[in-house]
ZAGU-576732 format. One record per residue (C-alpha): residue number from 1; residue in one letter; chain; x, y, z. Coordinates in steps of 0.1 Angstrom, whole numbers. Example, Ala and Ser with C-alpha at 12.3 -4.5 7.8 and 13.67 -1.06 7.14 Angstrom:
<recs>
(rec 1; 'a'; 'A'; (123; -45; 78))
(rec 2; 's'; 'A'; (137; -11; 71))
</recs>
This chain:
<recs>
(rec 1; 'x'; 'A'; (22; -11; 322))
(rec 2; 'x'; 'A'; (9; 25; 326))
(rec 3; 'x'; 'A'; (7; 19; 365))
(rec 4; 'x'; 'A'; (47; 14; 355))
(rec 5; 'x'; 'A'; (52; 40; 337))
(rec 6; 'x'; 'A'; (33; 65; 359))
(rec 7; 'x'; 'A'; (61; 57; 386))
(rec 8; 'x'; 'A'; (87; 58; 360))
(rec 9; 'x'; 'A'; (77; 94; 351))
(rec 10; 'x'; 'A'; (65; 117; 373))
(rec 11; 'x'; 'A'; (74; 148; 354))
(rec 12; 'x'; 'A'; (56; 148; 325))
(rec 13; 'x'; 'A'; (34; 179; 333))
(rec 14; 'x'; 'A'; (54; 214; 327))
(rec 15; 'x'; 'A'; (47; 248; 332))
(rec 16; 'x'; 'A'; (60; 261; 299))
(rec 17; 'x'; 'A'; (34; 270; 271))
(rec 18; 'x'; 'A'; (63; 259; 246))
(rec 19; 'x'; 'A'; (63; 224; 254))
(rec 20; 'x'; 'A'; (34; 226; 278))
(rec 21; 'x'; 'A'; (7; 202; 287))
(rec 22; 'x'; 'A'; (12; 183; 260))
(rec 23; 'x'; 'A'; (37; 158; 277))
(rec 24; 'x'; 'A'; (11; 134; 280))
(rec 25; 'x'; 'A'; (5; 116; 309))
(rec 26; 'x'; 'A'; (11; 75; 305))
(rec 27; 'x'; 'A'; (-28; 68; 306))
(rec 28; 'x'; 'A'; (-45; 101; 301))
(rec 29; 'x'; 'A'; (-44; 98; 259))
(rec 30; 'x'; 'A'; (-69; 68; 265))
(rec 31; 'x'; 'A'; (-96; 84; 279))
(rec 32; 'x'; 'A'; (-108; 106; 254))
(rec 33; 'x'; 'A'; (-137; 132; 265))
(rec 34; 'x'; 'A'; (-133; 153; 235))
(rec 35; 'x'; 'A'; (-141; 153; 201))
(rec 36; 'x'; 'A'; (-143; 182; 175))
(rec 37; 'x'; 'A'; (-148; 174; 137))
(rec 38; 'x'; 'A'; (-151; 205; 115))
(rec 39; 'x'; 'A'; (-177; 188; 90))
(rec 40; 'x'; 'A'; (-200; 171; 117))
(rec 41; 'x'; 'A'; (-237; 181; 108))
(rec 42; 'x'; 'A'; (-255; 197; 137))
(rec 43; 'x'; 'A'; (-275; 172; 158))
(rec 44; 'x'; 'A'; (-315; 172; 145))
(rec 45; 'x'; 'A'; (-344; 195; 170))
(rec 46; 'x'; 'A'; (-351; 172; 197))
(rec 47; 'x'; 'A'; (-392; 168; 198))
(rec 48; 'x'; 'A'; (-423; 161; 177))
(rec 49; 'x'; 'A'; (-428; 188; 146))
(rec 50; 'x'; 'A'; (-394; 183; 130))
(rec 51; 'x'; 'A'; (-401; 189; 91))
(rec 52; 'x'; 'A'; (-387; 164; 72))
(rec 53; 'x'; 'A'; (-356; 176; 54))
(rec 54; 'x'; 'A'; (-368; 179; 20))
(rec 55; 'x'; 'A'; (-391; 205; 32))
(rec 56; 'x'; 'A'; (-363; 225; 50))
(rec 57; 'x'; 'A'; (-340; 257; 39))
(rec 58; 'x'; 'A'; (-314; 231; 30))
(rec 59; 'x'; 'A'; (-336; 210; 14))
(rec 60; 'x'; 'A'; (-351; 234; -4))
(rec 61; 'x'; 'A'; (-319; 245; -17))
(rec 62; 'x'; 'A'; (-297; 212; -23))
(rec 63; 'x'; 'A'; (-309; 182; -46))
(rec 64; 'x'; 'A'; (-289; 154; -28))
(rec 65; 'x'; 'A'; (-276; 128; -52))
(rec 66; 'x'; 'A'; (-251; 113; -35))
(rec 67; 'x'; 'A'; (-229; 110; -3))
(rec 68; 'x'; 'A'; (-206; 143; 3))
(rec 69; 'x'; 'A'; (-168; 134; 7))
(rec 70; 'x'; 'A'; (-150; 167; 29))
(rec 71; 'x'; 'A'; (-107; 171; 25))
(rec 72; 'x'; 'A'; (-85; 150; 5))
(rec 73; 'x'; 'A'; (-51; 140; 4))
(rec 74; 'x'; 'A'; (-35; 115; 24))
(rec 75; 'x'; 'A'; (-46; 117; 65))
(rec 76; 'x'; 'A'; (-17; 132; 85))
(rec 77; 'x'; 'A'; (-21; 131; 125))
(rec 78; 'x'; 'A'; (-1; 155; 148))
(rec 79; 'x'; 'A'; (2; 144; 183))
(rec 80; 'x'; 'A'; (9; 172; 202))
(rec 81; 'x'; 'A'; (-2; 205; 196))
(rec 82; 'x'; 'A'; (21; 227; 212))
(rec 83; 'x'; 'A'; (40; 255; 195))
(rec 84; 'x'; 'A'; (54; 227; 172))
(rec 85; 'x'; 'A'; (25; 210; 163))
(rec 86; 'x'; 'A'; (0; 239; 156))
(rec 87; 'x'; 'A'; (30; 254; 134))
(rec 88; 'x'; 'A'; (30; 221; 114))
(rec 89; 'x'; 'A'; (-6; 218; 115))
(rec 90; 'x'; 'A'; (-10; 252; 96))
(rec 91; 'x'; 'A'; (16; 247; 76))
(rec 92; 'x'; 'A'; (7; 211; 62))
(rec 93; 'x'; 'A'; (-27; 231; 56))
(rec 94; 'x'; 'A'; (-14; 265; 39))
(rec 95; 'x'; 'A'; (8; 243; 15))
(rec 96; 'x'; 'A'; (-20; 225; 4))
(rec 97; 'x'; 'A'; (0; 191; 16))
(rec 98; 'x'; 'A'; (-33; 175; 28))
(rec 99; 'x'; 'A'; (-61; 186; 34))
(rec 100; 'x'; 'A'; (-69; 153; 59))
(rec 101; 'x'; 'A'; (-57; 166; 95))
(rec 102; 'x'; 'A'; (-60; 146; 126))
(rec 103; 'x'; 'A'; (-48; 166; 156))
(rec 104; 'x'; 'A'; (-42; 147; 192))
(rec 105; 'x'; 'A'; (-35; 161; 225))
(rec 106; 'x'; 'A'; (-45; 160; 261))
(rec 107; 'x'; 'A'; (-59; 195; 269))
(rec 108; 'x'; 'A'; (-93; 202; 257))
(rec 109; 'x'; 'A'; (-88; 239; 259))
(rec 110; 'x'; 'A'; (-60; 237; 234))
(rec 111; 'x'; 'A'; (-78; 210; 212))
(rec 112; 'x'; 'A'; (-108; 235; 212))
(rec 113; 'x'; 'A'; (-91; 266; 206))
(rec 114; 'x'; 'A'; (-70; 253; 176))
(rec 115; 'x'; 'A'; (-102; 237; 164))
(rec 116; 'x'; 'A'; (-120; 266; 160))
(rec 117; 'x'; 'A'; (-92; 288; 148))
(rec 118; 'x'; 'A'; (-86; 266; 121))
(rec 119; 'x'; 'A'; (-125; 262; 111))
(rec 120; 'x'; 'A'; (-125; 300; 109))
(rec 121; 'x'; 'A'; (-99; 301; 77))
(rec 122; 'x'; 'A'; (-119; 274; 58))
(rec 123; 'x'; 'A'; (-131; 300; 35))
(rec 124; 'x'; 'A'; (-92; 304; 27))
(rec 125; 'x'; 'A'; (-87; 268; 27))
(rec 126; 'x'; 'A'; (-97; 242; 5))
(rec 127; 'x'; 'A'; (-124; 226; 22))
(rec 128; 'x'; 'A'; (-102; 208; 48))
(rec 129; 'x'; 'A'; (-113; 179; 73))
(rec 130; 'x'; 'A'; (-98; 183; 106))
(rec 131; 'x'; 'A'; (-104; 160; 137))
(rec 132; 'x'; 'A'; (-93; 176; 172))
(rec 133; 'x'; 'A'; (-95; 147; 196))
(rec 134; 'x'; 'A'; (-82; 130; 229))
(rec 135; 'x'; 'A'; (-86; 93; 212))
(rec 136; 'x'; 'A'; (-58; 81; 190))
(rec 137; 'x'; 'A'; (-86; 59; 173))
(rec 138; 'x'; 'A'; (-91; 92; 156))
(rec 139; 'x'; 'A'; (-58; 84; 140))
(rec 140; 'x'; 'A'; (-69; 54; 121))
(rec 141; 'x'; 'A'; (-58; 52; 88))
(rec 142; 'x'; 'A'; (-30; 78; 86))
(rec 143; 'x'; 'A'; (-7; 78; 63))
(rec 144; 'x'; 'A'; (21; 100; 86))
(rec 145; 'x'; 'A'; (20; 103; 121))
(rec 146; 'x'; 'A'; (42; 132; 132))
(rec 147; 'x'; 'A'; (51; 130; 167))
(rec 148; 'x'; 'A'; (57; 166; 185))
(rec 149; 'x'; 'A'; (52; 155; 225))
(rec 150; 'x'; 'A'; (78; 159; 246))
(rec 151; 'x'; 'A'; (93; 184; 268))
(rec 152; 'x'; 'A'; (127; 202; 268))
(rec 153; 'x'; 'A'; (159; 194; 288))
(rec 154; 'x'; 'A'; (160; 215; 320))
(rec 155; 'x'; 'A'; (191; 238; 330))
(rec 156; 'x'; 'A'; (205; 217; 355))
(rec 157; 'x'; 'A'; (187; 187; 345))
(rec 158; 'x'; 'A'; (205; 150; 344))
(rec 159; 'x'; 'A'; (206; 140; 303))
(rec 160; 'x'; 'A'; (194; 104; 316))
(rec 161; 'x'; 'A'; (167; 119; 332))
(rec 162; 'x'; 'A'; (156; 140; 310))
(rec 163; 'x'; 'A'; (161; 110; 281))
(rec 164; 'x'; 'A'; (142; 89; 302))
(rec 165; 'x'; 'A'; (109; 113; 307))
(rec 166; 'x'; 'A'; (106; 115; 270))
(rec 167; 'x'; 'A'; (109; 77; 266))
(rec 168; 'x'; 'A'; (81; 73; 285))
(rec 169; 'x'; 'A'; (63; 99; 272))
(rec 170; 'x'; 'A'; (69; 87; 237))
(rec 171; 'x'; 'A'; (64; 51; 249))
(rec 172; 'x'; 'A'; (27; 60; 261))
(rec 173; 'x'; 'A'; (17; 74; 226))
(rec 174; 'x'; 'A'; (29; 53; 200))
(rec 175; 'x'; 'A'; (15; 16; 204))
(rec 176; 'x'; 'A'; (-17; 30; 200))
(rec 177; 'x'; 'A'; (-14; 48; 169))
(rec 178; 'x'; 'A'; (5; 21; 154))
(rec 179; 'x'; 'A'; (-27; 1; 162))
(rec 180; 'x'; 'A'; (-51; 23; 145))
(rec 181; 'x'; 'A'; (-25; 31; 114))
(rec 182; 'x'; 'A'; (-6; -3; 111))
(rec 183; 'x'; 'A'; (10; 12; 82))
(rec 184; 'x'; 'A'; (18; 43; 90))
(rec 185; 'x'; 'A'; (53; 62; 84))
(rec 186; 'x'; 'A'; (60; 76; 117))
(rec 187; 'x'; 'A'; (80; 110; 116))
(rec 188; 'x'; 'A'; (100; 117; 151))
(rec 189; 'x'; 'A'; (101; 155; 156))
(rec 190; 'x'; 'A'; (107; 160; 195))
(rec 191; 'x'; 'A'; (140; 159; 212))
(rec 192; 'x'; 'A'; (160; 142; 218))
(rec 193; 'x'; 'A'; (152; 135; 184))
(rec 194; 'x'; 'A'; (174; 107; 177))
(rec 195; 'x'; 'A'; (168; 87; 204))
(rec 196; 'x'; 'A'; (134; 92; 197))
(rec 197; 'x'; 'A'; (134; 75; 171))
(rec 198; 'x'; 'A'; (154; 45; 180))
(rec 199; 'x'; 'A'; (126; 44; 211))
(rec 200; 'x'; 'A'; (94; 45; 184))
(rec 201; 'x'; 'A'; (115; 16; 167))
(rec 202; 'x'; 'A'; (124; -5; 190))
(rec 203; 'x'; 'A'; (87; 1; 209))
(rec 204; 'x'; 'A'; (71; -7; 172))
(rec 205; 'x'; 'A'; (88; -36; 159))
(rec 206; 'x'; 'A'; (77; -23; 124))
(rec 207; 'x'; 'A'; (108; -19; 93))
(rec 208; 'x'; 'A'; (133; 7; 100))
(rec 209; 'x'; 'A'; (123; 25; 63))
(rec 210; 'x'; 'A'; (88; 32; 82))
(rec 211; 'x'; 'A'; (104; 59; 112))
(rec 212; 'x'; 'A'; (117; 93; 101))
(rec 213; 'x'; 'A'; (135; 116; 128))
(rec 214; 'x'; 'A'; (141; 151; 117))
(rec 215; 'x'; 'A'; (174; 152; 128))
(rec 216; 'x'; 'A'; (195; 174; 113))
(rec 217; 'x'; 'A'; (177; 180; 87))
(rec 218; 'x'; 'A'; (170; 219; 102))
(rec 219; 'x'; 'A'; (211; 222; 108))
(rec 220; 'x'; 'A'; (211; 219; 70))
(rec 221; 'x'; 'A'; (187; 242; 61))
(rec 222; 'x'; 'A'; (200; 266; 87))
(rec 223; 'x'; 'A'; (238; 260; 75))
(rec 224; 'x'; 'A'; (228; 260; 34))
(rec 225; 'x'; 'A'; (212; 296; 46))
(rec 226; 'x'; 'A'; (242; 309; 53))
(rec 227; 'x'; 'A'; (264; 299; 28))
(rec 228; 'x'; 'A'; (236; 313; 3))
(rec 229; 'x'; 'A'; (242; 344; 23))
(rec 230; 'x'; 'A'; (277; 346; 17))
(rec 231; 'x'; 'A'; (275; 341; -18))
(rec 232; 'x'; 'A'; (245; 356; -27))
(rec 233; 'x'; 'A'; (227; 325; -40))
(rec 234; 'x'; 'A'; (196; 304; -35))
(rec 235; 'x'; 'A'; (204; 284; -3))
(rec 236; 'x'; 'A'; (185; 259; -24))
(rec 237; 'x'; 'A'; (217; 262; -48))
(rec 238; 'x'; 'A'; (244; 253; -20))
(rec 239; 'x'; 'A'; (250; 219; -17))
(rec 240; 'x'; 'A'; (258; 208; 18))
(rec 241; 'x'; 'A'; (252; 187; 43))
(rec 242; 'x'; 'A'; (250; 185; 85))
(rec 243; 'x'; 'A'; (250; 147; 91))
(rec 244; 'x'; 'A'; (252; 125; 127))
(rec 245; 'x'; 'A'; (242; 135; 159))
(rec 246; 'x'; 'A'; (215; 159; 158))
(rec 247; 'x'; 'A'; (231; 191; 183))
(rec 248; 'x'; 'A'; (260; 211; 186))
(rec 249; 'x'; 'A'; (286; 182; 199))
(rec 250; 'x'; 'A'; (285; 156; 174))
(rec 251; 'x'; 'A'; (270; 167; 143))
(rec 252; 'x'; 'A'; (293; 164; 110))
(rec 253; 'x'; 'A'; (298; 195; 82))
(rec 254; 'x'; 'A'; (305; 176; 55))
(rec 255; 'x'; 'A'; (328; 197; 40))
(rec 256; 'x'; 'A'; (342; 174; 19))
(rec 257; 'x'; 'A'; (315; 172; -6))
(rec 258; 'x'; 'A'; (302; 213; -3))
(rec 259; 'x'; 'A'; (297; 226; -37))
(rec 260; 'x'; 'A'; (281; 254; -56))
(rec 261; 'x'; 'A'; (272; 247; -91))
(rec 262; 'x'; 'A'; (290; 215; -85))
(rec 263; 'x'; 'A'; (325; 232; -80))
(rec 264; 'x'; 'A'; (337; 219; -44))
(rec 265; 'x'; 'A'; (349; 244; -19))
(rec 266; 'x'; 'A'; (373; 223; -11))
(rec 267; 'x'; 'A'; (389; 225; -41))
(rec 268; 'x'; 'A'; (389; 264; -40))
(rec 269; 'x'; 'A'; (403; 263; -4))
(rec 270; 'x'; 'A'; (417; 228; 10))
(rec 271; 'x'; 'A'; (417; 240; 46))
(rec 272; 'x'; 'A'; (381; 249; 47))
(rec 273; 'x'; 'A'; (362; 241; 74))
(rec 274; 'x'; 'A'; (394; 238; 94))
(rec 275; 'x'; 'A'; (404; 253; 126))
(rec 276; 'x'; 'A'; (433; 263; 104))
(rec 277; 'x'; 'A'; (414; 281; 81))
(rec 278; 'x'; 'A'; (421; 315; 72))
(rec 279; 'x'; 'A'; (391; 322; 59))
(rec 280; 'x'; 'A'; (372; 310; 90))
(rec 281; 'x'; 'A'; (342; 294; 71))
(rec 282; 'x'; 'A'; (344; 269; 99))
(rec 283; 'x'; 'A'; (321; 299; 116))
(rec 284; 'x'; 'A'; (287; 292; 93))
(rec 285; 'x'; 'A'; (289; 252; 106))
(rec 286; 'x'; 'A'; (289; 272; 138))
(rec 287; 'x'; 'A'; (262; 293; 136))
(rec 288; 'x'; 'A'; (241; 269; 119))
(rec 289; 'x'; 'A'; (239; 248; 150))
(rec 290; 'x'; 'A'; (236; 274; 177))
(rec 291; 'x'; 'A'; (205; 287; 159))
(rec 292; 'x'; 'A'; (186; 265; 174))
(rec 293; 'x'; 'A'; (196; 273; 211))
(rec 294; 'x'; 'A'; (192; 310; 204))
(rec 295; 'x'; 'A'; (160; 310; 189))
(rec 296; 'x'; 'A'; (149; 291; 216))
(rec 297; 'x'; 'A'; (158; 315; 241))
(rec 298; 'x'; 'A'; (146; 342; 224))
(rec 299; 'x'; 'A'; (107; 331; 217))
(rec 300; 'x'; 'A'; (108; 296; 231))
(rec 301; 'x'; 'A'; (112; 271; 202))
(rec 302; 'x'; 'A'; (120; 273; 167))
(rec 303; 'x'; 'A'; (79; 264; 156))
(rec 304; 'x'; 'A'; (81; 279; 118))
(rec 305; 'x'; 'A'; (109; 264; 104))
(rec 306; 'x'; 'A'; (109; 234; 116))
(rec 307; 'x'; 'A'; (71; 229; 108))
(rec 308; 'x'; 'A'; (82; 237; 70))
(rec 309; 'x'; 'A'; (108; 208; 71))
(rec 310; 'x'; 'A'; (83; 184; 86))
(rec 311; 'x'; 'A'; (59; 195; 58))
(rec 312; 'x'; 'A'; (87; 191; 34))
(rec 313; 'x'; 'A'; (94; 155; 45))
(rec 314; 'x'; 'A'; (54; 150; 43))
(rec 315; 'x'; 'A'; (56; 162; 9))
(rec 316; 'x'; 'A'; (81; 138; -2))
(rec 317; 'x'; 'A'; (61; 111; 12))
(rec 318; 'x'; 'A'; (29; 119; 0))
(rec 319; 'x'; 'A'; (41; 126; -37))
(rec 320; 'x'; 'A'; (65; 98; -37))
(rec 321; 'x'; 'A'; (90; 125; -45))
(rec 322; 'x'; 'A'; (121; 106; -35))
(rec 323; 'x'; 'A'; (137; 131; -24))
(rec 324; 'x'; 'A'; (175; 134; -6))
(rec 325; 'x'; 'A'; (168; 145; 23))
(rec 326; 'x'; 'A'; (192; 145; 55))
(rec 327; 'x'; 'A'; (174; 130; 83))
(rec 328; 'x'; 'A'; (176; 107; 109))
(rec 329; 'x'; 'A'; (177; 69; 100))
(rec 330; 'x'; 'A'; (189; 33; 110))
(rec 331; 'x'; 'A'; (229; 38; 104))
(rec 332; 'x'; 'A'; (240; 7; 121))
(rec 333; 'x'; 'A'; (266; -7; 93))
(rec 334; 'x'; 'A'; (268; 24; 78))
(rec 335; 'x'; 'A'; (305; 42; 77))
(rec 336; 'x'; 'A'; (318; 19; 100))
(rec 337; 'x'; 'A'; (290; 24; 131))
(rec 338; 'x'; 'A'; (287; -4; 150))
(rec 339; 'x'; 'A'; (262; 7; 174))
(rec 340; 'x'; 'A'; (223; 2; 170))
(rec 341; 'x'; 'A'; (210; 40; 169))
(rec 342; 'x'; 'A'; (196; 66; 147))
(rec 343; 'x'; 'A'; (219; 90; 133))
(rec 344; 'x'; 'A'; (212; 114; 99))
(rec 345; 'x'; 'A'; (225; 109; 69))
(rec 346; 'x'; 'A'; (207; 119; 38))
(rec 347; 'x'; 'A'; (182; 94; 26))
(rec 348; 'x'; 'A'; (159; 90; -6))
(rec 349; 'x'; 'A'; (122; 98; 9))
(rec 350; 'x'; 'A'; (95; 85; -7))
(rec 351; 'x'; 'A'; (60; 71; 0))
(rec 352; 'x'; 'A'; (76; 37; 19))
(rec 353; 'x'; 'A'; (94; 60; 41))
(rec 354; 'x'; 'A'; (135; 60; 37))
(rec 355; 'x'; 'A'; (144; 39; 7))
(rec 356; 'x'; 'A'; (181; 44; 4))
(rec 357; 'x'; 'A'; (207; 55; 24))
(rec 358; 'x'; 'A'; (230; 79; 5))
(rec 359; 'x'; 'A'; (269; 67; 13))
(rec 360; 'x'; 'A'; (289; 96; 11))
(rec 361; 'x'; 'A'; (326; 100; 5))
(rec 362; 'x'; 'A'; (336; 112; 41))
(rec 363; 'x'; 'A'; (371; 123; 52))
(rec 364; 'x'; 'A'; (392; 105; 78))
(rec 365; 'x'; 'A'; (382; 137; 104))
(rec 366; 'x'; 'A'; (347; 135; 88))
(rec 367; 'x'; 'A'; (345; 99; 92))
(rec 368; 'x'; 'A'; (355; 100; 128))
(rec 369; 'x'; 'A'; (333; 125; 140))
(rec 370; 'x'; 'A'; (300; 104; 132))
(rec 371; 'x'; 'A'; (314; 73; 146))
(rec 372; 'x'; 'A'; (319; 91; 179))
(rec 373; 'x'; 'A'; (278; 107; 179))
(rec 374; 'x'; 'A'; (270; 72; 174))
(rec 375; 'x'; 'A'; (292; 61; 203))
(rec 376; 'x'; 'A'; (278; 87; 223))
(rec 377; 'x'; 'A'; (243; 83; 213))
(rec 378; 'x'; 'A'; (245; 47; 223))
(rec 379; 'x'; 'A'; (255; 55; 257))
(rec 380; 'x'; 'A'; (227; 80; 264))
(rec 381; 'x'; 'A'; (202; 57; 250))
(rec 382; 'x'; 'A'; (207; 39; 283))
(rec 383; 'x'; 'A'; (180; 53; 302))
(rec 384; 'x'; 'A'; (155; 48; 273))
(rec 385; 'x'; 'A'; (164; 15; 271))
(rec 386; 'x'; 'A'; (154; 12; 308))
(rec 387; 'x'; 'A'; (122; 23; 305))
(rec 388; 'x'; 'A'; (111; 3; 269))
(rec 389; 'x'; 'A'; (124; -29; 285))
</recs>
């Protein structure tokens, strides 16, 4: 299989620091070399005339009743510690999420570097266990897998091809942290993120409830942003969704169901949203889904917010918040979407993963929209399916 997948893609190394070496190659994750764990005890003097312990500084010092337990909270692994996955590293650490952190990627430089940035803010931290390895048995027992690998679509760059490099990519990582954390909730958070996640299911096997893409969940947050901006209220306050396709082509403003305070725009203005709206609020959807691009372009990925939604989805796992979150899912059956693929929607997040699916009240135009990203997300999926066969 990974003589297969070696042939099926050659491209996994890049030269960019933002998705970098992290696009692990299809057997290199195996062989690990490297291992850092921030509460290892030093190794004992080598020789004769080694006090006993009792008898040293330590010992002196510390009465040792019992076996000393380091971190707490709920192991979380990030595979892939590029811009991304450092970002939601610190972040799952800063916001006192966990304080378990298993973090996986191929270049020891990186995996030593982060290690020992990290161990240099324990004293700010509350006493935090974090494993830096190659081996994904280092994974075992997790709780979340986040999955950050990948590597970003070039400019002139076939979509199959580029679908199919990630599939691989994904393909070579997964199984064997599904092996070490059978139970794991896997959250998707490279692109093409919806694919993605249909690959880590169909490669898996394991209930749909159990993989998490992020989806649009950022378009949200960057679209509720703005209409908190124009009228001067907590974006936390504005109640709207992006839902479908995860991108600028087929993703859905659900203007049908927008409301502040529970008054619907709509009902304030029944051509909002609207290429015939005089208002042009049709502009924010806009903007909220360009961000992305832009942001890219201007410091290579958007790290910072999207680690804070990853740790907000952790969150609601960990505390069984069950929280209504939109975020890529299983929609097949849902709206009228006949096609097998991942799409977001919100969904009720809670420690088994997505429990419910919320069914909005779409428009006709609404309506239509999604079912076309599902079309044309089935049709790209294509070249994944080639190379999970």
């Amino acid at each position: 299989m990974f003589l297969l997948l070696k042939h099926a893609v050659p491209q996994l190394a890049v030269a960019s620091r933002v998705r970098k070496q992290n696009a692990f190659c299809a057997y290199g994750i195996f062989h690990s070399a490297v291992k850092y764990v921030s509460t290892q005890e030093p190794p004992e003097a080598a020789g004769k005339g080694v006090p006993c312990k009792q008898f040293t500084t330590i010992g002196k010092i510390l009465n040792t009743t019992a076996h000393k337990r380091v971190g707490f909270g709920e192991k979380i692994s990030i595979v892939g510690l590029d811009d991304i996955g450092t970002a939601i590293v610190y972040t799952l650490l800063a916001k006192e999420i966990t304080q378990n952190i298993c973090m996986i990627d191929m270049n020891e430089e990186i995996l030593e570097g982060e290690h020992l940035d990290l161990q240099s803010s324990a004293m700010f931290l509350k006493n935090p266990k974090i494993i830096s390895s190659k081996d994904p048995a280092d994974t075992r027992d997790s709780k979340i897998c986040v999955i950050t690998t990948g590597t970003y679509k070039g400019r002139d760059e076939d979509d199959m091809d580029y679908i199919a490099r990630n599939a691989g990519i994904v393909r070579a990582i997964v199984a064997p942290l599904a092996k070490y954390s059978p139970n794991a909730i896997f959250l998707v958070a490279s692109e093409p993120v919806d694919i993605l996640s249909y690959v880590t299911w169909k490669l898996l096997g394991i209930p749909k409830n159990r993989i998490i893409g992020t989806g649009t969940l950022m378009d949200t947050a960057r679209f509720r942003f703005l209409l908190g901006e124009k009228f001067g209220v907590l974006p936390e306050c504005c109640h709207a969704y992006i839902i479908g396709q995860h991108g600028p082509h087929y993703s859905v403003p659900v203007w049908s169901s927008a409301n502040i305070g529970g008054v619907l725009l709509k009902d304030m203005n029944p051509l909002i949203g609207t290429d015939k709206d005089p208002e042009c609020w049709f502009e924010l959807y806009e903007d909220a889904v360009k961000a992305e691009g832009l942001v890219r372009q201007l410091k290579g990925c958007a790290s910072w917010s999207l680690a804070l939604g990853v740790a907000n989805v952790c969150k609601s796992i960990l505390t069984n918040a069950n929280k209504v979150l939109p975020v890529s899912t299983y929609v097949k059956g849902e709206h009228a979407i006949k096609d097998e693929v991942f799409l977001s929607l919100p969904c009720v997040v809670g420690s088994n993963g997505i429990t419910d699916v919320i069914r909005q009240n779409l428009n006709d135009n609404e309506a239509v929209v999604l079912r076309r990203g599902a079309e044309n997300t089935a049709d790209l999926q294509a070249a994944a399916n080639k190379i999970i066969a």
